[in-house]
Structures are given as structure tokens and as C-alpha cells.
PyMOL CGO cylinders between C-alpha atoms (Angstrom):
from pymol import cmd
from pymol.cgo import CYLINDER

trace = [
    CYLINDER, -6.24, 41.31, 11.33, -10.01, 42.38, 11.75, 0.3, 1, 1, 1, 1, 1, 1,
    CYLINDER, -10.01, 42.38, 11.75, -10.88, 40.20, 8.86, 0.3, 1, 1, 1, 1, 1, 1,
    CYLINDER, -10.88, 40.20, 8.86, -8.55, 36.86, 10.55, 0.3, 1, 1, 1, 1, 1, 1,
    CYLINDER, -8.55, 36.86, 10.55, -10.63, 37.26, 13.98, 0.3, 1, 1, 1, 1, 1, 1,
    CYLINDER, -10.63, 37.26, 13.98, -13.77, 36.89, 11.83, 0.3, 1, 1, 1, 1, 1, 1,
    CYLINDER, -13.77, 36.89, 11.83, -12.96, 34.25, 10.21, 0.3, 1, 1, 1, 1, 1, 1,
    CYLINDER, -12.96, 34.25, 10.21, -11.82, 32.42, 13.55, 0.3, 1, 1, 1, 1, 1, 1,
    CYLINDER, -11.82, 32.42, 13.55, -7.93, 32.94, 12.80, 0.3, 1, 1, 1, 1, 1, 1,
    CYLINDER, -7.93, 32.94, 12.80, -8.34, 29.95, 10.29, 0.3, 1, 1, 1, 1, 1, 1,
    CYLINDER, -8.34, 29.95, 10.29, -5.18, 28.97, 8.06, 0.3, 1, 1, 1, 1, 1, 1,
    CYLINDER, -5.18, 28.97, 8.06, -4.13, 26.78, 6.31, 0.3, 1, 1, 1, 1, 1, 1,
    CYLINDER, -4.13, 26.78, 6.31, -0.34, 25.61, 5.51, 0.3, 1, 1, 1, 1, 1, 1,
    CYLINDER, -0.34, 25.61, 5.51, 0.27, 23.64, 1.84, 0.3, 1, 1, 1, 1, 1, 1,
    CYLINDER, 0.27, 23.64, 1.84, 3.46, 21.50, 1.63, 0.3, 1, 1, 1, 1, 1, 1,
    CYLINDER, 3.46, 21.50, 1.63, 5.04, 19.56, -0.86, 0.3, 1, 1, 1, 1, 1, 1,
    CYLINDER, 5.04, 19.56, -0.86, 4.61, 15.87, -0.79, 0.3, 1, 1, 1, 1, 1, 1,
    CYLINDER, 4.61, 15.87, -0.79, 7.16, 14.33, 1.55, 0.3, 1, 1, 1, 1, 1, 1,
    CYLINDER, 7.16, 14.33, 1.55, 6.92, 17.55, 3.96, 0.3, 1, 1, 1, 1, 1, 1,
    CYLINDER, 6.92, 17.55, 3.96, 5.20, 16.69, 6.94, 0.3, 1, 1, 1, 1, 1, 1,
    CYLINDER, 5.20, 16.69, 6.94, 3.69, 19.29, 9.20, 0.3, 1, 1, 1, 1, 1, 1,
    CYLINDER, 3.69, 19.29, 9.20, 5.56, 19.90, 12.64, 0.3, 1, 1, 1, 1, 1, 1,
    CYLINDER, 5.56, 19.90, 12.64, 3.08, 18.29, 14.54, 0.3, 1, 1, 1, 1, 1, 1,
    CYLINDER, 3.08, 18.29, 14.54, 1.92, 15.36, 12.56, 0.3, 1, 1, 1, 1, 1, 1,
    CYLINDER, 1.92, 15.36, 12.56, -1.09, 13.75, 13.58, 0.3, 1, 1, 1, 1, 1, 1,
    CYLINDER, -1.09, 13.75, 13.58, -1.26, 10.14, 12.24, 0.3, 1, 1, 1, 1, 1, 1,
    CYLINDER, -1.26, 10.14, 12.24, -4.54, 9.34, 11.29, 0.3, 1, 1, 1, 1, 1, 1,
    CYLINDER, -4.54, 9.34, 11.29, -4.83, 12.66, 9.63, 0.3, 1, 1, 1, 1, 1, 1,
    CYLINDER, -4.83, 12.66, 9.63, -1.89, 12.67, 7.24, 0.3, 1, 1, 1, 1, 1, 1,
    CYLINDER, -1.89, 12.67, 7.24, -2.71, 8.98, 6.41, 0.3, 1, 1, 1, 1, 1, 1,
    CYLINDER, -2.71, 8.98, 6.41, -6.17, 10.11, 5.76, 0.3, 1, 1, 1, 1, 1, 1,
    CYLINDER, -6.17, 10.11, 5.76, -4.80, 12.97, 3.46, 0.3, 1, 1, 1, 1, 1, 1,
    CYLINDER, -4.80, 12.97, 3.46, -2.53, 10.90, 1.96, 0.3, 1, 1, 1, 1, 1, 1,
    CYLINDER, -2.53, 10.90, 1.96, -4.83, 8.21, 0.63, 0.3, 1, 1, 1, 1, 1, 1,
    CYLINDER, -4.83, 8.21, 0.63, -6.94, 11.43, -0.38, 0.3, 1, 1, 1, 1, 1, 1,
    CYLINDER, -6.94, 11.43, -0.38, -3.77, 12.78, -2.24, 0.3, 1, 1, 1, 1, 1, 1,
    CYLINDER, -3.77, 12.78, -2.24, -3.41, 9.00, -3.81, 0.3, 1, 1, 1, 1, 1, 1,
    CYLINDER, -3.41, 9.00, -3.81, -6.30, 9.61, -5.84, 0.3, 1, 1, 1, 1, 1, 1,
    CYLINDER, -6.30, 9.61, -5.84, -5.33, 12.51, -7.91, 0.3, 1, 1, 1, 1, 1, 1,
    CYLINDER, -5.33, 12.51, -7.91, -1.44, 12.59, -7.23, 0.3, 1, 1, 1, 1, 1, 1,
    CYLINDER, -1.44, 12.59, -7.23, 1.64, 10.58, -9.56, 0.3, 1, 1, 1, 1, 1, 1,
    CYLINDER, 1.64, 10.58, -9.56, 2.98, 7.91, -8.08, 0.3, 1, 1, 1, 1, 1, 1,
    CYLINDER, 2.98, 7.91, -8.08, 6.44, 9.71, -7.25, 0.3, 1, 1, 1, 1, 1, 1,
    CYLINDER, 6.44, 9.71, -7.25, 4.19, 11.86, -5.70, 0.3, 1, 1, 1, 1, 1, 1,
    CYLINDER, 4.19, 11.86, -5.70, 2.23, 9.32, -3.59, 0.3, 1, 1, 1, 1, 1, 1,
    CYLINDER, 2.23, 9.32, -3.59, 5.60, 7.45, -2.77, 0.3, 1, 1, 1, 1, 1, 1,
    CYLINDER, 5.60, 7.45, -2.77, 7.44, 10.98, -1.05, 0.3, 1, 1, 1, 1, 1, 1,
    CYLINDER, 7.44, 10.98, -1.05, 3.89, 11.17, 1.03, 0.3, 1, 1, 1, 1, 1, 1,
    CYLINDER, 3.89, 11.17, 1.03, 3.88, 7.34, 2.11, 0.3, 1, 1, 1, 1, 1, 1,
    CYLINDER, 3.88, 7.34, 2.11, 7.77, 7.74, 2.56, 0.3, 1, 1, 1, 1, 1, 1,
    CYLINDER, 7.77, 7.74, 2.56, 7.42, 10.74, 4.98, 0.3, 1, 1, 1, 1, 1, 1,
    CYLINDER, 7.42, 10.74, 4.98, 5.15, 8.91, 6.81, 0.3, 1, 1, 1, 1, 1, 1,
    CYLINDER, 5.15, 8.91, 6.81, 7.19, 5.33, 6.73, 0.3, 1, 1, 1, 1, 1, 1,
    CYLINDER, 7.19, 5.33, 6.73, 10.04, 7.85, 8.27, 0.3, 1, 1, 1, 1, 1, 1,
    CYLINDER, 10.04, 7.85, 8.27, 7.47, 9.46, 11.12, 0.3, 1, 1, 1, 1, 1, 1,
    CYLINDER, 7.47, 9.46, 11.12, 5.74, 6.12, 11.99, 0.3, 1, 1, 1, 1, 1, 1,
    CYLINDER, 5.74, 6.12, 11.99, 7.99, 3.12, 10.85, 0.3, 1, 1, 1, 1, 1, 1,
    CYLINDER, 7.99, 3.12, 10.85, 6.70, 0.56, 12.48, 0.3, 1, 1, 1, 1, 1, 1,
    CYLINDER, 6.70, 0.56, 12.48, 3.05, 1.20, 10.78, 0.3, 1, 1, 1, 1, 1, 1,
    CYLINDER, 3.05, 1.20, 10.78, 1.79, -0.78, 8.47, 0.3, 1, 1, 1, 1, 1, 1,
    CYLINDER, 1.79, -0.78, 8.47, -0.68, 1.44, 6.43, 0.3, 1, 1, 1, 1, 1, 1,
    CYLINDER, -0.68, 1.44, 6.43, 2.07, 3.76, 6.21, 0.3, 1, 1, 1, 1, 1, 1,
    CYLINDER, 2.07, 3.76, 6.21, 4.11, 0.47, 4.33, 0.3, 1, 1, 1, 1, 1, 1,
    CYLINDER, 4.11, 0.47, 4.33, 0.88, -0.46, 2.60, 0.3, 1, 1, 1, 1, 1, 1,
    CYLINDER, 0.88, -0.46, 2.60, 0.59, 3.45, 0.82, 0.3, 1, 1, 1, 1, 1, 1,
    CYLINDER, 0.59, 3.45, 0.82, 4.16, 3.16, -0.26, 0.3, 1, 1, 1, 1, 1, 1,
    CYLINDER, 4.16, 3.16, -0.26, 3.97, -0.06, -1.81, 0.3, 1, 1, 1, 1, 1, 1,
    CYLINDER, 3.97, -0.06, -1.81, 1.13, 1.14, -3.63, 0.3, 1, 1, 1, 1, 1, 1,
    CYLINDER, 1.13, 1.14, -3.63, 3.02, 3.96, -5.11, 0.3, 1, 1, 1, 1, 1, 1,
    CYLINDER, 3.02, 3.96, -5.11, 5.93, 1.50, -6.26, 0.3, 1, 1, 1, 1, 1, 1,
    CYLINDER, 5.93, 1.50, -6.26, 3.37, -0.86, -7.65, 0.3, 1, 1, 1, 1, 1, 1,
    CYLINDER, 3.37, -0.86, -7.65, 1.42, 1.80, -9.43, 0.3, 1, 1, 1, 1, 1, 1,
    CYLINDER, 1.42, 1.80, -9.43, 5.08, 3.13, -10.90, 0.3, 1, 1, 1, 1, 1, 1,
    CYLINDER, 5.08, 3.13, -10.90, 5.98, -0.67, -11.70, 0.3, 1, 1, 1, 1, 1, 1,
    CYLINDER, 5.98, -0.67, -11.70, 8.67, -1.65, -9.48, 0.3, 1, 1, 1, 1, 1, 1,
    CYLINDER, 8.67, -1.65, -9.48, 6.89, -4.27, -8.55, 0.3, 1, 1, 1, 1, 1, 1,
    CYLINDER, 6.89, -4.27, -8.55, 10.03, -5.70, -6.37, 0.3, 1, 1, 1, 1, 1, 1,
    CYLINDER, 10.03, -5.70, -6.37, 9.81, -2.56, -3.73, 0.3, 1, 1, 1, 1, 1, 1,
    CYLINDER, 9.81, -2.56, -3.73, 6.34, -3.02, -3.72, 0.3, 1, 1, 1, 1, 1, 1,
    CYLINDER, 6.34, -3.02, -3.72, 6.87, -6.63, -2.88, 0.3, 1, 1, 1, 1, 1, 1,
    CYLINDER, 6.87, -6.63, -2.88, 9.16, -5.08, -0.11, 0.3, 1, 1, 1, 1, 1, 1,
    CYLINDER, 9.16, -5.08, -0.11, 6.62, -3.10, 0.96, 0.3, 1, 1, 1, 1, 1, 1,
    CYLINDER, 6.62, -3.10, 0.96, 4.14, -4.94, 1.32, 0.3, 1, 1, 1, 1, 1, 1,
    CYLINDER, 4.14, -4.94, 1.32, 5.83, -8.04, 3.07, 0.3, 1, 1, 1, 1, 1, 1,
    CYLINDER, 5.83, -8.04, 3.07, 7.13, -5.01, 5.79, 0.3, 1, 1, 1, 1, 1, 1,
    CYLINDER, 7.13, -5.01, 5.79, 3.43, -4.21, 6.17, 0.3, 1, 1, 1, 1, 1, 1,
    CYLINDER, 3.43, -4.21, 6.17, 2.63, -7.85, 7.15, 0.3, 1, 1, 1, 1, 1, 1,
    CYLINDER, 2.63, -7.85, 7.15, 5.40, -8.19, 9.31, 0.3, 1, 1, 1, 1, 1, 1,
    CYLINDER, 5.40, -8.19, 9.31, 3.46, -5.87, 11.41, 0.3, 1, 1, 1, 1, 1, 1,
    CYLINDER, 3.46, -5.87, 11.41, -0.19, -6.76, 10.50, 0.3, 1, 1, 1, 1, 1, 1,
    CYLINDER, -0.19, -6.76, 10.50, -0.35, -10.89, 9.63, 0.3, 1, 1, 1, 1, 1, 1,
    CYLINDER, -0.35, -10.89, 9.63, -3.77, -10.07, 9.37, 0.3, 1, 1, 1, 1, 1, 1,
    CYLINDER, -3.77, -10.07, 9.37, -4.28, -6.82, 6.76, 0.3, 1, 1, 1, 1, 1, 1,
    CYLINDER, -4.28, -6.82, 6.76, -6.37, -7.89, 3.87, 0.3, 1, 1, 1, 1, 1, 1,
    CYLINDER, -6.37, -7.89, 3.87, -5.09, -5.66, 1.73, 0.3, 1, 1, 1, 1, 1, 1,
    CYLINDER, -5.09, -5.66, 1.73, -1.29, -6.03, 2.07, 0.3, 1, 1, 1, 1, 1, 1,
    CYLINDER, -1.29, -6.03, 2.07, -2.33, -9.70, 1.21, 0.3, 1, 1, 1, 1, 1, 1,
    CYLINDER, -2.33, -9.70, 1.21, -3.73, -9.10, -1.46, 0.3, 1, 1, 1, 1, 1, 1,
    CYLINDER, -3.73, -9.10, -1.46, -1.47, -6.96, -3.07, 0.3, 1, 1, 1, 1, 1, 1,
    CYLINDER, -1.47, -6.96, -3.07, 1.45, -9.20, -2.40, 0.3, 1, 1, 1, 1, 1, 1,
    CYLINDER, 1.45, -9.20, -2.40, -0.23, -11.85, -4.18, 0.3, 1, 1, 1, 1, 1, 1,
    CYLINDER, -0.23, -11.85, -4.18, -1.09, -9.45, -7.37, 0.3, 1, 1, 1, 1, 1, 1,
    CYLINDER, -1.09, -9.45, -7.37, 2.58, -8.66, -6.95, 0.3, 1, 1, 1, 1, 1, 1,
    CYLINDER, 2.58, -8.66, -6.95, 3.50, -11.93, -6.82, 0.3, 1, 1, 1, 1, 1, 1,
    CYLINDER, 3.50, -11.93, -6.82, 1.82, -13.18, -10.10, 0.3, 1, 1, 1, 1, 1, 1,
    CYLINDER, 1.82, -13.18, -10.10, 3.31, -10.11, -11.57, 0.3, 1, 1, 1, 1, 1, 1,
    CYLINDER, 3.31, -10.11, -11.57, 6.80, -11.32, -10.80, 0.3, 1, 1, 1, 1, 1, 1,
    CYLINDER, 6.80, -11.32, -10.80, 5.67, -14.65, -12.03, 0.3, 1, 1, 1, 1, 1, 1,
    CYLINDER, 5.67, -14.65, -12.03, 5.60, -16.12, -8.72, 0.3, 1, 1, 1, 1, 1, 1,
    CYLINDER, 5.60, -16.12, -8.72, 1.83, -17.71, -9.54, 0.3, 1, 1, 1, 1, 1, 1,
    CYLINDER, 1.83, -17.71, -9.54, 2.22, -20.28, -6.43, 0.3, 1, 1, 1, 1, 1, 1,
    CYLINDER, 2.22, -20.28, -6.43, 3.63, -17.92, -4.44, 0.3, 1, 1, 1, 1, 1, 1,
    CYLINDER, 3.63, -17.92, -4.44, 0.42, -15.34, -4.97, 0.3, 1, 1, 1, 1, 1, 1,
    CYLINDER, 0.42, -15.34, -4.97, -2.00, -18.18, -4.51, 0.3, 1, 1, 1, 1, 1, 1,
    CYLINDER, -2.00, -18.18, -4.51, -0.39, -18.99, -1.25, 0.3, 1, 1, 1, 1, 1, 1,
    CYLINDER, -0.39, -18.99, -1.25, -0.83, -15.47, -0.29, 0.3, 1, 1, 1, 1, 1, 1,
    CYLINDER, -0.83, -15.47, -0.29, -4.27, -15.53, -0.49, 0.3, 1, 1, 1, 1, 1, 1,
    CYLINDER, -4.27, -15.53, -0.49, -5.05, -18.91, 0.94, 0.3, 1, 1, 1, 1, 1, 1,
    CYLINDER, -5.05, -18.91, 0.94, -6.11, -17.99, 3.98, 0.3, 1, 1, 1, 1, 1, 1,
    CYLINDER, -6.11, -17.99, 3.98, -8.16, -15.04, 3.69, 0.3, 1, 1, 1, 1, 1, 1,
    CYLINDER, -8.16, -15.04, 3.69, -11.93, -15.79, 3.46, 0.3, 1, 1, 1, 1, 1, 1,
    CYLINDER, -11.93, -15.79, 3.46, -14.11, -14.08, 0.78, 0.3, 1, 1, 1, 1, 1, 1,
    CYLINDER, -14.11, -14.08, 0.78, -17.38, -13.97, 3.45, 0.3, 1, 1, 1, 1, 1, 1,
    CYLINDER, -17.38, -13.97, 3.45, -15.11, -11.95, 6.46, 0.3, 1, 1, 1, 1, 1, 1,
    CYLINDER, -15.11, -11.95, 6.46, -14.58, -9.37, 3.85, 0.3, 1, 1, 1, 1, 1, 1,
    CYLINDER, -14.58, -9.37, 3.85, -16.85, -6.97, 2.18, 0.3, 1, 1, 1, 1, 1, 1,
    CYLINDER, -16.85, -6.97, 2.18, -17.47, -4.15, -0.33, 0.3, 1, 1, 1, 1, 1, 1,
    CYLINDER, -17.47, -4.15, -0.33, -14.23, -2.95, -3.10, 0.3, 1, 1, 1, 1, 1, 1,
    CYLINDER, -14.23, -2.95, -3.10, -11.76, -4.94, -0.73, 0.3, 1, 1, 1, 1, 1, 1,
    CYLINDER, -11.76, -4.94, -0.73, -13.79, -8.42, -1.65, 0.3, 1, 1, 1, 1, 1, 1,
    CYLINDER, -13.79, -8.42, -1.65, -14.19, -7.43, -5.46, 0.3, 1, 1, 1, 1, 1, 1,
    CYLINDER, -14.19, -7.43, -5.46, -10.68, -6.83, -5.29, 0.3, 1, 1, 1, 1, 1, 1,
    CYLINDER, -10.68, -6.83, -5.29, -9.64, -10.17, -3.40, 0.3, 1, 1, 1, 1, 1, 1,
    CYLINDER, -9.64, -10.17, -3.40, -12.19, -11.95, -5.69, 0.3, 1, 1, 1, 1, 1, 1,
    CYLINDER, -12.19, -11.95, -5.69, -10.02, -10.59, -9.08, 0.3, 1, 1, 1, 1, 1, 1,
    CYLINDER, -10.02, -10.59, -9.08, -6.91, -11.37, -7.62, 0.3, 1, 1, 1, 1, 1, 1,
    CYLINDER, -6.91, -11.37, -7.62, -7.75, -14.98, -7.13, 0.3, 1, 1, 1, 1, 1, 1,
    CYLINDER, -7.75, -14.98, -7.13, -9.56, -15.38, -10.51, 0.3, 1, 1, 1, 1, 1, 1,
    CYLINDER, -9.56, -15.38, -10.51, -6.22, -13.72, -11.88, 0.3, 1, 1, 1, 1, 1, 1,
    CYLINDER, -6.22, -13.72, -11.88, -3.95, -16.30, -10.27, 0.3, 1, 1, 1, 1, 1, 1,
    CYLINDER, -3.95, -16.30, -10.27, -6.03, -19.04, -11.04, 0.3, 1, 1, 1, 1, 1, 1,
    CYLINDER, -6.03, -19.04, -11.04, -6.02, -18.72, -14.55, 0.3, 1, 1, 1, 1, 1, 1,
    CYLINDER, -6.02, -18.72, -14.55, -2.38, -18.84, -14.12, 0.3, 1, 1, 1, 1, 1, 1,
    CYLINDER, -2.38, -18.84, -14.12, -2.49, -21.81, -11.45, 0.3, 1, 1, 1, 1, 1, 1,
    CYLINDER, -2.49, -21.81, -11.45, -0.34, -24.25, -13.60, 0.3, 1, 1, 1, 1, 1, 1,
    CYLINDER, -0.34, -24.25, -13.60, 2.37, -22.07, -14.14, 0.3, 1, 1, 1, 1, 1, 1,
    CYLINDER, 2.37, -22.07, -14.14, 5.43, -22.79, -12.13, 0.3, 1, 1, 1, 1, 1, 1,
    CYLINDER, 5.43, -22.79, -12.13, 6.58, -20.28, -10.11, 0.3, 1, 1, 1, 1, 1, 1,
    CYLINDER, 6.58, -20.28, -10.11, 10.27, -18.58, -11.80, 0.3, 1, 1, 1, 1, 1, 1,
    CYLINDER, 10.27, -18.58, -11.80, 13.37, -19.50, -9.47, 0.3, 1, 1, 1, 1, 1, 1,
    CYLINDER, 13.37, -19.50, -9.47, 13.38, -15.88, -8.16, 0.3, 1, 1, 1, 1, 1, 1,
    CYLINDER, 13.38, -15.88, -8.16, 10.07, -16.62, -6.44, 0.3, 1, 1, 1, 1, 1, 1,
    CYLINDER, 10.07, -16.62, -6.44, 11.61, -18.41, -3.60, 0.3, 1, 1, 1, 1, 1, 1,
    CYLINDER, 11.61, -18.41, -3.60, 12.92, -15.06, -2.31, 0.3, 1, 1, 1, 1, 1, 1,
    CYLINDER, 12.92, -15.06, -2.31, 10.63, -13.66, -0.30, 0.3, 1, 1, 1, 1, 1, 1,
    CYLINDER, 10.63, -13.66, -0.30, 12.02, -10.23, 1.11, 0.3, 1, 1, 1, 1, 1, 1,
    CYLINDER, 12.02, -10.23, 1.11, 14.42, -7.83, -0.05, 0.3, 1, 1, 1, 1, 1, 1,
    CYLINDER, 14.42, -7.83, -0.05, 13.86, -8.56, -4.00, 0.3, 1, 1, 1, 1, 1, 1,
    CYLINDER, 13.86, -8.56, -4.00, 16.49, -6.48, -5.43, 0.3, 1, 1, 1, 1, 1, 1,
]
cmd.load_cgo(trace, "trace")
């Protein structure tokens, strides 16, 4: 106990991914779950996103993690989910856009991802999110002719 006190009673409490400590702050566990991202599977990455879909539903970097995870494990139509979930609560999050539209073209929906990204502007965006915007667009345009398939007119609920 002597050697607890002088370390200023510090602990620390590991869970498995989807486990959500009792008194989950938000920011935090979003923080350490972008931070688990990095170095976790995708399975992994999905349980932590889902958790925190289930805490905070209505939260769109909460949808935008979890689409990621599908994405990155190639169900590219709950990603699609995802990611139109996230923009139903943010019209404006950069990222969500842009992943729908990589999404999109993935699904062969070329005209679908273009429209996607019409509207955000390269110069009100900086750093990895405007490389990232900037591939995505050079992506779909090489693909700009292609019609989108028939499926593309869905635009929620894929599956």
C-alpha cells in the first residue's frame, strides 16, 4: 500500500476492445480509439467504434471510426452505411465525404463518388485530410466516364 501512496494511487484498467470503462468520457475513448486504429485489426477497430456507436449514437466520429473499420475489412456496403449515418449528423465532415465517395467508386458508383465530393473545396482544407481529398478526386476522375452500376442509386442501407 506504502508503495500505491507513492506513486499517487495511480492505476490503470486494460479492457478488451468493445468494453467500455464505467464512466466513459467521450473525447477520451474516441481519442484512444483512433490511437488503437493504428496498430489494431479491423475486427478490432470495429468492436471499439461499435462500443462507442452504442454509448454515443447520435455521434458522428463515433460512425466515421466504424466505417473505417468495415472499409479497411472490405465491406465496403456497411462502410457506405456508416458513413452516410455520420453525415446525417454532420452535412459538413470532410472526412465522412470523402470516404463515401472512395466507397462509392469502390462499389462502382463513379458519379455517385464525384457527387460526393462536389462541394467540398480543396483551399478550406489542409494537411493529410487535403492530400487525401485531392487522391480521391484524381481517383474518380480517371474513372469519370464510367456509368455508375444500377445498385448506385441506393443510397442507404446497401445490403
Amino acid at each position: 500500500m506504502r508503495a500505491w501512496a507513492n506513486a499517487g494511487r495511480w492505476a490503470m484498467v486494460l479492457l478488451r476492445p468493445g468494453e467500455t470503462p464505467t464512466a466513459a468520457d467521450r473525447e477520451r475513448y474516441l481519442e484512444a480509439a483512433a490511437a488503437f486504429e493504428l496498430v489494431a485489426t479491423p475486427a478490432d477497430t470495429r468492436a471499439a467504434f461499435t462500443a462507442a456507436v452504442e454509448l454515443w449514437p447520435g455521434d458522428s466520429v463515433a460512425l466515421l471510426g466504424r466505417g473505417t473499420a468495415w472499409y479497411k475489412s472490405g465491406d465496403w456496403h456497411r462502410a457506405a452505411d456508416d458513413y452516410d449515418a455520420a453525415l446525417a449528423v454532420d452535412a459538413n465532415n470532410v472526412a465522412a465525404h470523402n470516404n463515401l465517395a472512395m466507397t462509392k467508386l469502390l462499389l462502382g458508383c463513379p458519379q455517385s463518388a464525384q457527387q460526393q465530393l462536389a462541394n467540398i473545396k480543396l483551399d478550406a482544407i489542409s494537411g493529410a485530410l487535403r492530400e487525401a481529398v485531392a487522391d480521391t478526386k484524381a481517383q474518380i476522375n480517371a474513372k469519370r466516364e464510367i456509368p455508375d452500376h444500377a445498385s448506385c442509386a441506393i443510397t442507404a442501407g446497401w445490403r
